[in-house]
N, C-alpha and C positions, 0 to 999 in steps of 0.2 A: 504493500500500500504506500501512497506516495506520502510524504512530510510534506502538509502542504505550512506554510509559512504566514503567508499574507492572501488574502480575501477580497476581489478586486470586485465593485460594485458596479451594473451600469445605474443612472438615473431616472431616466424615463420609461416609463413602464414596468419600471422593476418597484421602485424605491417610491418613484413620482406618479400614480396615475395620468396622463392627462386626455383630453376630451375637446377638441378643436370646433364641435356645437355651442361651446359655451361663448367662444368668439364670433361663432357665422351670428347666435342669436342678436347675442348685445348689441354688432353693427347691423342687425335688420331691423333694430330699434331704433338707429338712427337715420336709416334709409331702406324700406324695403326693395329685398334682394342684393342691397350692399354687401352684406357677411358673405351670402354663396357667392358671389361678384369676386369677391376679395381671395373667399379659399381657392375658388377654381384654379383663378390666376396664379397665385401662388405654387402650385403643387403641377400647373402647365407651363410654369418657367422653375422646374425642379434644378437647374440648375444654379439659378439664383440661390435659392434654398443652400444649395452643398458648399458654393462657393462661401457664403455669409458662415455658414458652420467648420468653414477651413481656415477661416480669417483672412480671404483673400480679399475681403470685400468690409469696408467697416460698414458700425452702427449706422453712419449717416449719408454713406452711399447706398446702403437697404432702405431706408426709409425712406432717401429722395424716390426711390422705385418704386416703394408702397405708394405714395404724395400722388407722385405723376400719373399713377395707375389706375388713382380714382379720383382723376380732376380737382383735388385738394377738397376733396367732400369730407374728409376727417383731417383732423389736425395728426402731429406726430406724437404728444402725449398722450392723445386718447387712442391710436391704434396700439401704443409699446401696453399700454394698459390692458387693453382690449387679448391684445398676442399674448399676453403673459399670466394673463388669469385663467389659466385651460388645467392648471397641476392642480394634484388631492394628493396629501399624501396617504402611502399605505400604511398604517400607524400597528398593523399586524407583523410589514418584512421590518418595519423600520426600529420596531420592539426587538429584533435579533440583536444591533449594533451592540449596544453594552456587552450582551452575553459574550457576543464573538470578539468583543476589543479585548475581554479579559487575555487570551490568548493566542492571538492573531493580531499584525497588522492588517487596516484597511484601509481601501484607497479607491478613490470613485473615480472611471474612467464615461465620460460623456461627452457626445457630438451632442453638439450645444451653440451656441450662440450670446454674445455680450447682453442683449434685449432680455432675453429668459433668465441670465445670471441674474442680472438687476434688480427686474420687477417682478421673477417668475418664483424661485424660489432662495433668494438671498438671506429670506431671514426664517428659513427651514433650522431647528436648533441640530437637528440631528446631523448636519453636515459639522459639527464639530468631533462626531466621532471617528471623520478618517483625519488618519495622518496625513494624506494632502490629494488633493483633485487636481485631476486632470483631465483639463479641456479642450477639446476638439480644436477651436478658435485660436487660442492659446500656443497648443504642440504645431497647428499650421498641417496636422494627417488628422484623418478619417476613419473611423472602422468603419468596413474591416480591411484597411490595409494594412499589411504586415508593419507597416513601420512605427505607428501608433503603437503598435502592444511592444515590439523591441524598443521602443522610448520607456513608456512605463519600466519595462524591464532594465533597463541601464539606469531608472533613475532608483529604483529601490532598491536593485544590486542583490537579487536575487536569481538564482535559479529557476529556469522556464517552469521547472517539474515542482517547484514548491510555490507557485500561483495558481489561486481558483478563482475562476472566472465566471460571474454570474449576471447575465445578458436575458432580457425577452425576444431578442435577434437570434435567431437561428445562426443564421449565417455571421454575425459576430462572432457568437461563441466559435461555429467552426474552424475561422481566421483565427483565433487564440489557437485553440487546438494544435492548428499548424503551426503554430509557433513553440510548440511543446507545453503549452500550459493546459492544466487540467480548467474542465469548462460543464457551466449547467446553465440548458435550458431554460429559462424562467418561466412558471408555468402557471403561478398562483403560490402561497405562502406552504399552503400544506403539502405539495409535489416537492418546493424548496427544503422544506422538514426532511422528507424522506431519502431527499437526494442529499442531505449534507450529513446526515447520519449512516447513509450508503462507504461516508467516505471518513466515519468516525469521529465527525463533529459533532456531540452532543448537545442538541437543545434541549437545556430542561424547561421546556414549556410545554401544555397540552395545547390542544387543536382540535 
């Protein structure tokens, strides 16, 4: 069985629920069909999207995109608003952290963006339980490119084989894999129990 060491967390959808209705709604309150208006766009210039989460592109080269894309029908504070009110957190995975910090390092790796740090979940307490985040924007890679998890890995100076990787991406997790780290699917809190007891992590907590 492997030593694993350190506990690498992704954020959204693991840690962070989020819900992208909650922003189509709020801007069809300000203009109907604005919100679907807005996601469409958004998610048919995907590459905008990846570039802003690479850091290729700042906060206010994004927004002028946003501005110009819907004729300045919302200002830029009430869209960063708007974008960044979609997290819930899981207050079930996010109950592991103590246990697991007692004997593990941990450390959140997420494709992410400056807008969501900010307004989205900045004043989450529970991100004081890793020892340090690492962001997509930030590192300047992506997952799942290989070089994002050999970053992380070169910065905590561990061994591929003693990193557990816990992603709601499939295909994230994979990309770890192949970088020799041990890796779980995120599937819900109680699939997560039974996968990290798989691997002789003990939660003493029931479910």
């Amino acid at each position: 069985m492997r030593k694993i060491k350190a506990i690498v967390f992704d954020l959204g959808n693991t840690l962070l629920p989020f819900d992208y209705s909650k922003m189509i709604n709020n801007l069809n309150h300000i203009e109907p069909g604005l919100g679907d208006f807005i996601y469409k766009a958004y998610w048919d210039n995907y590459d905008i999207h990846r570039k802003f989460e690479r850091g290729e592109m700042t906060e206010e080269e994004f927004l002028n995109f946003i501005f110009n894309l819907v004729d300045g029908k919302i200002d830029k504070a009430t869209f960063c608003k708007y974008y960044s009110e979609i997290f819930e957190e899981d207050k079930n995975v996010v109950s592991l952290l103590p246990i697991l910090k007692k004997n593990y390092k941990l450390y959140l790796l997420s494709n992410t963006n400056p807008i969501h740090r900010k307004f989205g979940y900045s004043h989450y307490n529970f991100l004081n339980y890793f020892d340090k985040l690492f962001y997509s924007d930030e590192i300047k890679f992506l997952k799942p490119e290989p070089q994002i998890y050999e970053y992380v890995q070169n910065a905590i100076r561990l061994n591929p084989s003693e990193i557990l990787f816990i992603d709601d991406v499939e295909n994230y997790v994979n990309a770890a894999t192949n970088c020799g780290w041990d890796g779980i699917a995120f599937k819900g809190y109680e699939y997560l129990i039974v996968e990290l007891k798989e691997r002789g992590i003990v939660i003493n907590q029931t479910f």
